[in-house]
VEXPA-980008 format. One line per field, with one value per residue: z, y, x of N, C-alpha, C, O, CB in turn. Coordinates in steps of 0.001 Angstrom, whole numbers. Glycine has a CB too. Example, Ala and Ser with C-alpha at 12.3 -4.5 7.8 and 13.67 -1.06 7.14 Angstrom:
2
n.zz: c(7800,7080);
n.yy: c(-5690,-2250);
n.xx: c(13190,12850);
ca.zz: c(7800,7140);
ca.yy: c(-4500,-1060);
ca.xx: c(12300,13670);
c.zz: c(7800,7870);
c.yy: c(-3300,30);
c.xx: c(13200,12900);
o.zz: c(8465,8039);
o.yy: c(-3319,1138);
o.xx: c(14236,13409);
cb.zz: c(9046,5725);
cb.yy: c(-4473,-598);
cb.xx: c(11308,14084);
END
This chain:
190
n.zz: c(0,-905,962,1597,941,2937,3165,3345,6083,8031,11081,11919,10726,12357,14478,17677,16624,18142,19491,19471,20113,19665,20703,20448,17610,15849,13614,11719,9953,7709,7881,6320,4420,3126,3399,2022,-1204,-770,-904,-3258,-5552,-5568,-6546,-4491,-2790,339,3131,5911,8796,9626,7608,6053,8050,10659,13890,14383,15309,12290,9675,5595,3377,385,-1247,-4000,-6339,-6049,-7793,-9159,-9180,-6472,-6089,-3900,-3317,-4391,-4558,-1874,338,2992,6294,8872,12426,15434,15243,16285,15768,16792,16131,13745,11726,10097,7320,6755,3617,169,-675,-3460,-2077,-2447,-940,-609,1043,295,-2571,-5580,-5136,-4371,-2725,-2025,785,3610,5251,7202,5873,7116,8958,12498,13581,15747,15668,14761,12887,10521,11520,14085,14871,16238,15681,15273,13462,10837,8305,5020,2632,242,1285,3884,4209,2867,5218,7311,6458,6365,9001,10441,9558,11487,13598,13861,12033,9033,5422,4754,7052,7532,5858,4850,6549,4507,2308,3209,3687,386,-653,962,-64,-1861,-383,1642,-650,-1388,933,587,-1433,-3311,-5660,-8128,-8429,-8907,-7209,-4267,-1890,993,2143,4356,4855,3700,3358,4988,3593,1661);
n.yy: c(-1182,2257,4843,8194,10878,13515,16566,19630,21973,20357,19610,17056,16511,18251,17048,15271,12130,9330,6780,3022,-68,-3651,-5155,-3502,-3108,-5235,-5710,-4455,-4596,-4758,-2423,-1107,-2548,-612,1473,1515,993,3233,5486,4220,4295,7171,7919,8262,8172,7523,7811,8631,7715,9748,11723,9988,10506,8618,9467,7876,6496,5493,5085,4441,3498,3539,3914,2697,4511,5670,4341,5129,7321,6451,3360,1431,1580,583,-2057,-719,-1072,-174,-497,1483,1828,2972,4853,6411,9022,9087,10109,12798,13143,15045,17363,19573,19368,20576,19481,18818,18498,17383,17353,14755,15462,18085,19279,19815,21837,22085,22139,23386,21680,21771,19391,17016,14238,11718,9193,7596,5510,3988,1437,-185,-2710,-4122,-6708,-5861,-6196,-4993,-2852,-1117,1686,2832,5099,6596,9197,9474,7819,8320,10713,10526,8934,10737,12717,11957,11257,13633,13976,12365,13629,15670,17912,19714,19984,22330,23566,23904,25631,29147,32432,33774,32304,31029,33033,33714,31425,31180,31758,29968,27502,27772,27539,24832,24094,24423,22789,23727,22784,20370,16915,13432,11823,10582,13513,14712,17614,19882,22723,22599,23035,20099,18384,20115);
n.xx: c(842,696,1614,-184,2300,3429,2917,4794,4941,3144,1905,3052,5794,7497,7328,9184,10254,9100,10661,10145,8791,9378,7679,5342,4383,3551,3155,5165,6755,5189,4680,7092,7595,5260,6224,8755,7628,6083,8288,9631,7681,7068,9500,11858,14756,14996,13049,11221,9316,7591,7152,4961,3649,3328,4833,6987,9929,12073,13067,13479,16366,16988,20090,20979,20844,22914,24923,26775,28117,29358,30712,30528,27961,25953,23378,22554,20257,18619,16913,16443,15887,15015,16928,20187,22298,25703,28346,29845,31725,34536,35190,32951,30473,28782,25758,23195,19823,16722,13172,10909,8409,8936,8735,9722,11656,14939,18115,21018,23145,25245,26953,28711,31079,31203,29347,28684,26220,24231,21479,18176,17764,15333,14651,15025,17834,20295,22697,26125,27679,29721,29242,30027,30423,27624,26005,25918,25241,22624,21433,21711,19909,17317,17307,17426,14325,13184,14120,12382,13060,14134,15362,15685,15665,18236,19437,20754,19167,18674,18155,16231,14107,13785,12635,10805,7545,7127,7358,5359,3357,3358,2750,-50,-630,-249,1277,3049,2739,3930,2953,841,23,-430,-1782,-1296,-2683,-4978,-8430,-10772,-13579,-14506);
ca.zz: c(0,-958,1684,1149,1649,4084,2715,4731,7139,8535,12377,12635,10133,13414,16033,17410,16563,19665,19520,19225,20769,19118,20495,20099,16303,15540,11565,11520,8646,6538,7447,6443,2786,2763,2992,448,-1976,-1520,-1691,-4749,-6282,-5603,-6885,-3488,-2164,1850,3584,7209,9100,9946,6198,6006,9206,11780,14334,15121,14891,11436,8079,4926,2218,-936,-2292,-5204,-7477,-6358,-7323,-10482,-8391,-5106,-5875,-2855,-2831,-5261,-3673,-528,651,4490,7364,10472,13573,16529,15159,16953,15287,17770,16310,12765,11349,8682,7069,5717,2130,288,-2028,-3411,-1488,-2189,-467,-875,987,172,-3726,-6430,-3907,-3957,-2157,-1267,2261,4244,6263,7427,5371,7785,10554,13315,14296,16449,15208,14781,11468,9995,12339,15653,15292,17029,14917,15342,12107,10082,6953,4132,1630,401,2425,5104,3303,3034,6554,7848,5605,6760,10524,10656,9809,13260,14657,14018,11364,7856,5118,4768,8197,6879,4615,5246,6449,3079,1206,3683,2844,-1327,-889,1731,-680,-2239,1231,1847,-1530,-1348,2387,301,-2639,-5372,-6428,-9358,-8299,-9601,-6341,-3482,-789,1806,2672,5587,4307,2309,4536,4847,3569,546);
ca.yy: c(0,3400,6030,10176,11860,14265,18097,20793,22625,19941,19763,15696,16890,19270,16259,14187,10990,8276,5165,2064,-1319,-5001,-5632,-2080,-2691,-6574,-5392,-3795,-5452,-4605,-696,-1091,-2522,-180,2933,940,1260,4942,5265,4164,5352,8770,7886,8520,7628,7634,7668,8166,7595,11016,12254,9279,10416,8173,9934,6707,6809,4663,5633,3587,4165,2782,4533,2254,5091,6816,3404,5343,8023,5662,1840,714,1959,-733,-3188,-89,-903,-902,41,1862,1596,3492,5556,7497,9318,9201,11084,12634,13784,15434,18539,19714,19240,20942,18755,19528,17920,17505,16126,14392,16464,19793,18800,20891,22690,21739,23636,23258,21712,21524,18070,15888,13619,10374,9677,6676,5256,3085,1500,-1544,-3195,-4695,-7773,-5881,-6669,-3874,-2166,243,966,4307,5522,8112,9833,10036,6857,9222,11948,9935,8355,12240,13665,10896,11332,14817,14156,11120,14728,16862,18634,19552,20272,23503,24475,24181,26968,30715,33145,34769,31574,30858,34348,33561,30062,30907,31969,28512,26280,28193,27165,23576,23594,25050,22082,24669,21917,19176,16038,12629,10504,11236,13890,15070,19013,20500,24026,22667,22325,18965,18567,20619);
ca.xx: c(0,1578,905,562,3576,2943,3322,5785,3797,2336,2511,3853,7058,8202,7463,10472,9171,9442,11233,9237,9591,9178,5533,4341,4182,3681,2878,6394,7289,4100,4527,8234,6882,4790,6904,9426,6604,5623,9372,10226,6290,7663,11403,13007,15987,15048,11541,11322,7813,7051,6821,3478,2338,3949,5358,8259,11736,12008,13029,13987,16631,17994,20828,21640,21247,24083,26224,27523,29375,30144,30348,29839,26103,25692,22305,23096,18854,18489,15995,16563,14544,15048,18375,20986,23667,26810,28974,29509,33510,35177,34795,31461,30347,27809,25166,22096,19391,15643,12940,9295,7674,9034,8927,9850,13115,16280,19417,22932,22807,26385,26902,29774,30742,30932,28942,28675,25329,23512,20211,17541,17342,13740,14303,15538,18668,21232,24124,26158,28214,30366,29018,30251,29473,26166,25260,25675,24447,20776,20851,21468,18786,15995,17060,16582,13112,12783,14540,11711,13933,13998,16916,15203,16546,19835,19415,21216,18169,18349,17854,14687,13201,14035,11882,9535,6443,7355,7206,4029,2440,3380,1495,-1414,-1313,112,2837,2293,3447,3233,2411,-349,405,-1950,-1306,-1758,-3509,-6327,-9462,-10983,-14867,-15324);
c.zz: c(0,155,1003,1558,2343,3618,4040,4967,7695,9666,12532,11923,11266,14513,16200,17674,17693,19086,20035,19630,20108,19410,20754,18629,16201,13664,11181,10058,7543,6509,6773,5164,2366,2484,2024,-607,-1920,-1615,-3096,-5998,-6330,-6189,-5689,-3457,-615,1682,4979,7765,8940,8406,5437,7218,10312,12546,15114,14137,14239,10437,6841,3969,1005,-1433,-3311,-6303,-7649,-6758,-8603,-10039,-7052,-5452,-5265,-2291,-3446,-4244,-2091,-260,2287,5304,8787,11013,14706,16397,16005,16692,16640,17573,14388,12778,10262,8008,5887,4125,1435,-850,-1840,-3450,-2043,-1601,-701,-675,1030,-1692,-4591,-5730,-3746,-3737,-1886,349,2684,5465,6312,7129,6066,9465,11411,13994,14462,15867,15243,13242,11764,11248,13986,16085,15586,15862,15293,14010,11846,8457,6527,3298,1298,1035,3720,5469,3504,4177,7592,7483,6671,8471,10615,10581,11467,13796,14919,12641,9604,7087,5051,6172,8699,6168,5606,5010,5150,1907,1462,3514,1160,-1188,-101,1168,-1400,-1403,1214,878,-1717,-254,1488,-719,-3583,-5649,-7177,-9240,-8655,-8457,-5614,-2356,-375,2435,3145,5773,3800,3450,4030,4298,2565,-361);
c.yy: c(1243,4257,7445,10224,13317,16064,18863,21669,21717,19452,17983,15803,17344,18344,15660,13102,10286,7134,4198,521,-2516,-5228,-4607,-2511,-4328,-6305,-3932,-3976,-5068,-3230,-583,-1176,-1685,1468,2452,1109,2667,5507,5587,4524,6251,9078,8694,7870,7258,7819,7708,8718,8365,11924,11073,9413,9621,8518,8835,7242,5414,5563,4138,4442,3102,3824,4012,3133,5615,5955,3893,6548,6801,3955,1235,566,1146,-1735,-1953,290,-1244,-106,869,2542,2245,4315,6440,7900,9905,10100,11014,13595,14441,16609,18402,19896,19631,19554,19428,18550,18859,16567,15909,15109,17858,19706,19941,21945,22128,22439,22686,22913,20852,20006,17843,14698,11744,10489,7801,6867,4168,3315,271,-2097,-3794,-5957,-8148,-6433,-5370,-4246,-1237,-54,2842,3760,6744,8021,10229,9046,7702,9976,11616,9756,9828,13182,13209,10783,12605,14759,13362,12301,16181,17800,18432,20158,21700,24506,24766,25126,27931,31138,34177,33508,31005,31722,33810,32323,29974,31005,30171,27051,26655,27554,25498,23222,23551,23812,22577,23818,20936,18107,14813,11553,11280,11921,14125,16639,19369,21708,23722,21617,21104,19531,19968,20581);
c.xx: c(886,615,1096,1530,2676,3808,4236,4339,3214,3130,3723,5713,8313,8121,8806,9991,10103,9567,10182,9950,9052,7749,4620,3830,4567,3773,3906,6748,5888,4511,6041,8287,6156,5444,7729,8790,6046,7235,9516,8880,6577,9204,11963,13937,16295,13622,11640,9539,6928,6267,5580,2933,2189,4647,5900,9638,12197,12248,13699,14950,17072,18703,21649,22024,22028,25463,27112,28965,30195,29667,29824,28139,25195,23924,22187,20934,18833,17323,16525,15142,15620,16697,18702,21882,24875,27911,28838,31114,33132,34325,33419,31481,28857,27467,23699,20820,17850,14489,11596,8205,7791,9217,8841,11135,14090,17246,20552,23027,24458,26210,28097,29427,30893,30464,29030,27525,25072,21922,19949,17299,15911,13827,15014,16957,19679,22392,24400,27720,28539,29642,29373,29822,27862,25197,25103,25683,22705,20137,20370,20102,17616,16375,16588,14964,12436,13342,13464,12069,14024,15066,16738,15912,17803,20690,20135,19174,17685,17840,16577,13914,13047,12985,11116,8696,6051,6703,5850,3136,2486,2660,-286,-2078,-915,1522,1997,2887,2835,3105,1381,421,-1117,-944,-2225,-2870,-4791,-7076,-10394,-13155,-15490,-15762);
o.zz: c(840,218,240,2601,2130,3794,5252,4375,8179,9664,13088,12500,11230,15533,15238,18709,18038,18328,20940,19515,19940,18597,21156,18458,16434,12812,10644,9252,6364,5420,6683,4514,1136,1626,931,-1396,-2927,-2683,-3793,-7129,-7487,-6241,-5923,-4160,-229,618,5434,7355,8413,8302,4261,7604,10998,12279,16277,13139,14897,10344,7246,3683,1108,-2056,-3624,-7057,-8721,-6452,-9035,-10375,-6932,-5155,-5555,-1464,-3183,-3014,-1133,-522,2743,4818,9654,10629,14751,17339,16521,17266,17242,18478,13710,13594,9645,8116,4919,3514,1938,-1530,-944,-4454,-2115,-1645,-1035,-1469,1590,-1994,-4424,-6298,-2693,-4449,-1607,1142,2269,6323,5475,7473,5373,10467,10720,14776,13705,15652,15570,12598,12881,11932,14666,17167,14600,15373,15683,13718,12359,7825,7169,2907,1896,1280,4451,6614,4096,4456,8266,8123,7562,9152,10858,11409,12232,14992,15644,12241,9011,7734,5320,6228,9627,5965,6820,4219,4962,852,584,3134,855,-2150,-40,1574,-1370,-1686,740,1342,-2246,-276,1742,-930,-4707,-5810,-7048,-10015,-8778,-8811,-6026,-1798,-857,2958,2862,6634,3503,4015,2855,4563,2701,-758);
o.yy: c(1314,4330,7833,9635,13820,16452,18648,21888,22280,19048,17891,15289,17043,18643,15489,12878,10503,6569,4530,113,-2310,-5436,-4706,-2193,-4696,-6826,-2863,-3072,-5349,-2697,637,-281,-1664,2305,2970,1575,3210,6097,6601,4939,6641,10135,9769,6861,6831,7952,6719,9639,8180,12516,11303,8738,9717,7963,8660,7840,4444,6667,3105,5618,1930,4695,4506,2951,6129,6284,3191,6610,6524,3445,523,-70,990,-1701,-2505,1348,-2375,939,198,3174,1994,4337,7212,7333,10975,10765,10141,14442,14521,16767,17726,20479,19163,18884,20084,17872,20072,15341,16915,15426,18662,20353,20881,23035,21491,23427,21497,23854,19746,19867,18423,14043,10753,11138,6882,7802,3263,4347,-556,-1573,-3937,-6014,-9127,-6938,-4638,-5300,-378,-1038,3793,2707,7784,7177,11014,9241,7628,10337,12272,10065,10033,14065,13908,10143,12782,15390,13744,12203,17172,18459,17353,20875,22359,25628,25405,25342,27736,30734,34965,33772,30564,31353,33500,32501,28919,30001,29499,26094,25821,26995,24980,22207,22883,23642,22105,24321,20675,18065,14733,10375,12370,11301,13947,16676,19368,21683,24594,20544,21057,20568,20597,21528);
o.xx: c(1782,-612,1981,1817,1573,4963,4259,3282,2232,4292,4818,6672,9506,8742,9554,9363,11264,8779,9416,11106,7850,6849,3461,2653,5718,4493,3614,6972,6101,4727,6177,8828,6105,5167,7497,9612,5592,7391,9527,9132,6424,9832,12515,14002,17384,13017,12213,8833,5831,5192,5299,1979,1171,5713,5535,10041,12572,11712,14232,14724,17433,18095,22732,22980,22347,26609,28026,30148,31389,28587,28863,27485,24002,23943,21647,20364,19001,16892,17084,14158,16824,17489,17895,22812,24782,28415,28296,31479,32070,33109,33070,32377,27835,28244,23168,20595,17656,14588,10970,7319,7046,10219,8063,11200,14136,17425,20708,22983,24804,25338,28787,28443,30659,30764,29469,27354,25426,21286,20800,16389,15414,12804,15320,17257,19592,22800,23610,28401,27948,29561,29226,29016,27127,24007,24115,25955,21849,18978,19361,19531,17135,15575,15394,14307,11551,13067,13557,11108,13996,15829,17743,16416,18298,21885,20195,18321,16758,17263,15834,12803,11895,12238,10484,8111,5020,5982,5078,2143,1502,1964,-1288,-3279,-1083,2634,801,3843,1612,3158,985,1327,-2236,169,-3423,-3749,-5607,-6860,-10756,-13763,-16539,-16441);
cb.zz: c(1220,-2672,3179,1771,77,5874,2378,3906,6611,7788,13766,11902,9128,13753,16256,18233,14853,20994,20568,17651,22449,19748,21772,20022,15518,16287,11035,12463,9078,6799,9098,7262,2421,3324,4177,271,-1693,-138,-1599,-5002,-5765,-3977,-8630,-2360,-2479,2701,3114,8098,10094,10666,5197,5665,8665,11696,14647,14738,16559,11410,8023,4332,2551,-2341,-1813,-5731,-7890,-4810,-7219,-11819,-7437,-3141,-5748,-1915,-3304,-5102,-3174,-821,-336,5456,7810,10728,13975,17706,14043,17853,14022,17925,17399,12236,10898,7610,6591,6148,1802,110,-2046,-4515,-99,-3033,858,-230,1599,1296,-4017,-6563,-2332,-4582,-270,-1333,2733,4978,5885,8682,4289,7641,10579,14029,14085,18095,14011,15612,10759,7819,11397,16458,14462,19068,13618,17347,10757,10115,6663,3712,863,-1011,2827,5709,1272,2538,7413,7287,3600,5737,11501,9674,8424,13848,14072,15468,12076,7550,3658,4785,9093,6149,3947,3619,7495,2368,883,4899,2872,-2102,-879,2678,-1843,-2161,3156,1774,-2829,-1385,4187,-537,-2780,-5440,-5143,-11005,-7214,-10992,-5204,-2876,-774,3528,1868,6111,3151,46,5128,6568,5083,256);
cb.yy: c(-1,4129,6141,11707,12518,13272,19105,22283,23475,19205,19951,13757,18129,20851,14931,14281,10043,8067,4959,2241,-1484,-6135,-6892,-285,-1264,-7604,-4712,-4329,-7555,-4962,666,-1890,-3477,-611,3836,-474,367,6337,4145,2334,5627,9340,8868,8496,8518,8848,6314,8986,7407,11876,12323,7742,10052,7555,10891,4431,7167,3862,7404,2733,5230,2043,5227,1374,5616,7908,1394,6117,9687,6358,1240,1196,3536,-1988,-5425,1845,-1957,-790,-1192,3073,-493,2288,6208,7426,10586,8026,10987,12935,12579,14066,19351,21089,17716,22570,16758,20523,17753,17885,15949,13440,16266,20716,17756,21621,22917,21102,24830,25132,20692,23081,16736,15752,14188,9465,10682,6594,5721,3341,2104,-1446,-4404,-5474,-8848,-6760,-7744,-4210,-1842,1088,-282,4512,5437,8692,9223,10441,5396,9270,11816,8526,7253,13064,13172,8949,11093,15761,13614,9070,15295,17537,18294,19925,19573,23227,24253,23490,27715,31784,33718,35815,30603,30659,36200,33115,28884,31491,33383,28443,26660,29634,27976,23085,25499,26776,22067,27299,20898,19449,16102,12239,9626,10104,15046,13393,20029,20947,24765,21767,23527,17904,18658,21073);
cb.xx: c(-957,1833,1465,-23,4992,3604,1675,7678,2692,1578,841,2782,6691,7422,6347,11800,8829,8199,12595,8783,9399,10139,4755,5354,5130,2193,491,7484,7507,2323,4272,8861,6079,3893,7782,9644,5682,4338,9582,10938,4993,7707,12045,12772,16876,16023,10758,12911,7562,8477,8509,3427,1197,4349,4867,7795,12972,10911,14433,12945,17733,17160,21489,20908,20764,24424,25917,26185,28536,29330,30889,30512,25444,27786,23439,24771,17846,20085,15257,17915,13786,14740,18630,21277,23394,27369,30488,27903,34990,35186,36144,30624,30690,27588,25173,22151,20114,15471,13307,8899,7122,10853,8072,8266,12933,16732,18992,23938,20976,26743,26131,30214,31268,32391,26677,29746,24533,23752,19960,16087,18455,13594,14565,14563,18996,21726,24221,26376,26750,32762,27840,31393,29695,25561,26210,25878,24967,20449,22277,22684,18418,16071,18300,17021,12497,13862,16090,12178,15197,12856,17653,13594,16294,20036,17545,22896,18342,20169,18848,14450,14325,15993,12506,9222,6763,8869,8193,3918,2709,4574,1448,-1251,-2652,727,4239,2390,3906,3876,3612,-1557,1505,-2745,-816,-620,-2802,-5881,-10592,-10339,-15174,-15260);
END
């Protein structure tokens, strides 16, 4: 089942989603297929709960597509459940980052390019593990959202003035996209 993506402005985007335990969520594994599938319906590259409206600390990514710049990203499809980035090195790098539900916007967003986290894979199993590049470029993107946080708030205050009328009209529905969102602005029952 593909879910909406969940438009900017909408309040669960700004929550910090709460960690989730093995027999909170027995149909883990179905919602897990099921964001894989609005995923890749939307041609993402990452998915984390909050952007369908689950406020848990879960996201998915595949970054196979990036296996033409970084080899290793090659089959690079995994889950995280209950993430914690521990620490993150090395000097910042800009790329230009867009995301599902801010669609149609992409900017220059500064990160470090390897980080070290702790997390639960699809079948609860504990890792903790270093990733670079844009593996940990994606995992960073798609936590910020389990953080409440968007790449948007990455921006210089002059580049959030230049694209605020923008953000605003995507809350409203004024974007053309080719999967289902649900935005926040547009009143229910008319």
């Amino acid at each position: 089942m593909k879910y909406p993506i969940i438009a900017y402005g909408d309040p669960v985007l700004r929550r910090k989603a709460t960690s989730i335990e093995p027999d909170e969520y027995p149909n883990i594994q179905q919602i897990i297929d099921d964001m894989y599938e609005t995923m890749y319906g939307a041609r993402g590259v990452g998915l984390a709960a909050p952007q369908v409206g689950l406020s848990m600390r879960l996201f998915v990514i595949d970054a196979s597509v990036f296996a033409d710049e970084e080899p290793d990203l090659e089959g690079f499809k995994k889950t995280f459940i209950n993430a914690d980035i521990l620490e993150e090195t090395g000097e910042e790098w800009a790329f230009n980052e867009g995301c599902l539900s801010i669609p149609d916007i992409r900017e220059d967003v500064y990160r470090k390019p390897v980080i070290r986290l702790s997390y639960y894979d699809e079948n609860w199993k504990h890792h903790e593990a270093t990733f670079k590049g844009l593996a940990a470029r994606v995992i960073q993107h798609e936590y910020d959202h389990i953080e409440g946080k968007l790449f948007t708030d990455k921006l210089s205050p002059l580049r959030k003035r230049l694209i605020e009328k923008r953000l605003k009209g995507i809350s409203k529905g004024e974007v053309d996209v080719e999967y289902k969102m649900k935005f926040p602005a547009i009143k229910k029952g008319r």
